[in-house]
N, C-alpha and C positions, 0 to 999 in steps of 0.2 A: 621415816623409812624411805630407802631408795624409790626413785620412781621412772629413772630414766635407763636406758639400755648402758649408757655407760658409768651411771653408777652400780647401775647392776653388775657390771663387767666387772667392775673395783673391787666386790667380791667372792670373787671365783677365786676363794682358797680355805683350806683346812677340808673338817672330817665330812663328808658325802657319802651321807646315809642312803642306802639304794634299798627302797624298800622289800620285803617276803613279801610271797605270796599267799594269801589270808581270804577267807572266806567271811570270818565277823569282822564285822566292820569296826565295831570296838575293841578286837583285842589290837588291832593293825592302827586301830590312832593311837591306843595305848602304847605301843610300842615305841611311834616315832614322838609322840610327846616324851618318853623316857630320854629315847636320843635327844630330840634338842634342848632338852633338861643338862645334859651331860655335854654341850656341847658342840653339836652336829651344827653347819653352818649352809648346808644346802641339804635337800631331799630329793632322791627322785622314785617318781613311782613306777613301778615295773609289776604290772599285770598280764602275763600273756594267757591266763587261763579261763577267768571270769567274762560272765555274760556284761553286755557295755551298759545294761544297766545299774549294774555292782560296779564297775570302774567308774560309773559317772557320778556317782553316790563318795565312793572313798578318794577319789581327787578332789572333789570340791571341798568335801572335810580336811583333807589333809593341806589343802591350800588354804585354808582359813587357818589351819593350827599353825602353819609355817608363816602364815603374816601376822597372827601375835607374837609369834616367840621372834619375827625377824630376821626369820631365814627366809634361802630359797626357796621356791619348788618348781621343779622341773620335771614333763610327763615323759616317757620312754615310748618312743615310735610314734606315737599319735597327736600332730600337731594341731589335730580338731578339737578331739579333747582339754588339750594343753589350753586353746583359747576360751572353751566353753569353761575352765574351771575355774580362769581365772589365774593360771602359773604363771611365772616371770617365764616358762621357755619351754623347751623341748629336745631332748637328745635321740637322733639318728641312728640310727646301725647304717649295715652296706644297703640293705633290703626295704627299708624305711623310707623311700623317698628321697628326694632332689633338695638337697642343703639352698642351692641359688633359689629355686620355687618358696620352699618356705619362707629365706630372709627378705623375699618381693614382697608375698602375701601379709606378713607379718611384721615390719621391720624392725621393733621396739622389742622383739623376744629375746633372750637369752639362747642363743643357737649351739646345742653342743653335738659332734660330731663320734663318732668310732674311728680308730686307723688302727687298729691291732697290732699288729708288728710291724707298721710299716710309714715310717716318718713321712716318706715322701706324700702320704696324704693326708698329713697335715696342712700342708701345702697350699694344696687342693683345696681343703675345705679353709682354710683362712681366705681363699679366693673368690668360694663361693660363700664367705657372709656367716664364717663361723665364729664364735665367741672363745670357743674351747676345744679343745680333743681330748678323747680319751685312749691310752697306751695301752695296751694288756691283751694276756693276760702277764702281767709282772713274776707273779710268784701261781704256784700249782694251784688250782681254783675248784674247791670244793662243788659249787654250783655247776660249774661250767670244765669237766673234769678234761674233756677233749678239746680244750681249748689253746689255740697257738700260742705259744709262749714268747713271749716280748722280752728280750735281755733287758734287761732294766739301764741300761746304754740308752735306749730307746727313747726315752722321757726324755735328756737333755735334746736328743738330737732331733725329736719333734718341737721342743718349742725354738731350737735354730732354724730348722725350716719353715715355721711358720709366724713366730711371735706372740702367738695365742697361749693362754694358760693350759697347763695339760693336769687332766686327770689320770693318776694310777688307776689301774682294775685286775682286781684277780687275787687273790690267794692273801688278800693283803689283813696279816694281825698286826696286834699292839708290839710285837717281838720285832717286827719286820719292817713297822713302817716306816721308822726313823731312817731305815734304808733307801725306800722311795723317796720322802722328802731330800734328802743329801742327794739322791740323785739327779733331783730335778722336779717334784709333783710338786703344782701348788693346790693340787688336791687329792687325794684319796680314800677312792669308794669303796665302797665296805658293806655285804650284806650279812655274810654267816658272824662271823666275828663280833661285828654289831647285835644285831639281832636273836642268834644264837646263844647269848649270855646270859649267865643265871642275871646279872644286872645288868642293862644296859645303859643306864645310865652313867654308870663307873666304866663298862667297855667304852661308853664315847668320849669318858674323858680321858681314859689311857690311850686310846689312837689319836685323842686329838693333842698330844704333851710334844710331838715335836713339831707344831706351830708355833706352841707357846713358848719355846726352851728357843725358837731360830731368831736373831738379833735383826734379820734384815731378811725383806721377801724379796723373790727371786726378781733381778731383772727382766722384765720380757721387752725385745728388739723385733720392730716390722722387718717379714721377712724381705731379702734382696731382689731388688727386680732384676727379670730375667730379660 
């Protein structure tokens, strides 16, 4: 299993399961055991509702389930957590803290970033010691229904600003994803469409068929100094 930040890096692609919001603890590892049964190649957990003793409970599980099966896992906004459970990393929003802070305190994490519609900070955070970005929202996003919307242009034109692998987010089904990836994702995240499914094990393998179907992953180029 990888061990180092830049095998880790090597791979940042395919389907990114982002976890619901779940109360049992067992039906929410059920769940993401389903996804990486089907496919799922990183996880990240997204709790913003649960007391931190129920987050500190279902990431440590979920991060042992993801280092059998050999995936990622990555916690959403809490890079204390993210160490305490033992994830390969942690993904940012705007609101989350200082991308540079974290890649000092941490340097071996998997650092993933938000830039919503907006390439130019990918930039930014490829500067400040990020692994990844995430674009979106790409397509109308059921979760996050007031959410800006990212032309899906967006994807290539953050990994030319930055070099970094970019994740899709937002709206993204098995119908649609083939879209994103063509445009540019070397990954994309997914929680209704995953999660949401009578199966989802058969959902992660339908959103994960255009990784598998693409003959060559995407070149990525360090961005230009300025």
């Amino acid at each position: 299993m990888a061990t180092t930040r830049t095998e880790r890096t090597a791979r940042l692609r395919g389907l990114y399961a982002v976890t619901p919001e779940r109360e049992d603890d067992g039906a929410l590892i059920a769940l993401v055991e389903q996804a990486l049964a089907g496919g799922a190649r990183l996880v990240q957990y997204r709790a913003k509702a649960l007391a931190p003793s129920a987050r500190a409970r279902q990431a440590a599980a979920l991060a042992k389930a993801c280092r059998d099966r050999g995936a990622l896992f990555i916690v959403n906004d809490d890079p204390m957590l993210a160490r305490d459970c033992g994830a390969d990393g942690v993904h940012l929003g705007a609101h989350d803290g200082d991308p540079r802070a974290v890649r000092l305190a941490w340097p071996d994490a998997i650092l993933g970033v938000s830039c919503y519609d907006r390439p130019e900070l990918a930039l930014a955070a490829a500067e400040a010691g990020a692994d990844y970005v995430g674009i979106g929202s790409v397509f109308a996003s059921r979760v996050k229904p007031g959410a800006i919307r990212a032309p899906i242009e967006r994807l290539s034109q953050a990994r030319s600003a930055s070099g970094l692998a970019v994740a899709a987010i937002g709206g993204i089904t098995a119908a649609n994803a083939p879209l994103a990836v063509a445009a540019g994702a070397d990954m994309i995240a997914v929680i209704s469409a995953l999660f949401d499914a009578p199966d989802v094990a058969q959902a992660a393998r339908d959103l994960s068929r255009p990784f598998d179907t693409e003959p060559l992953p995407h070149v990525r180029t360090q961005p230009a100094a300025l």
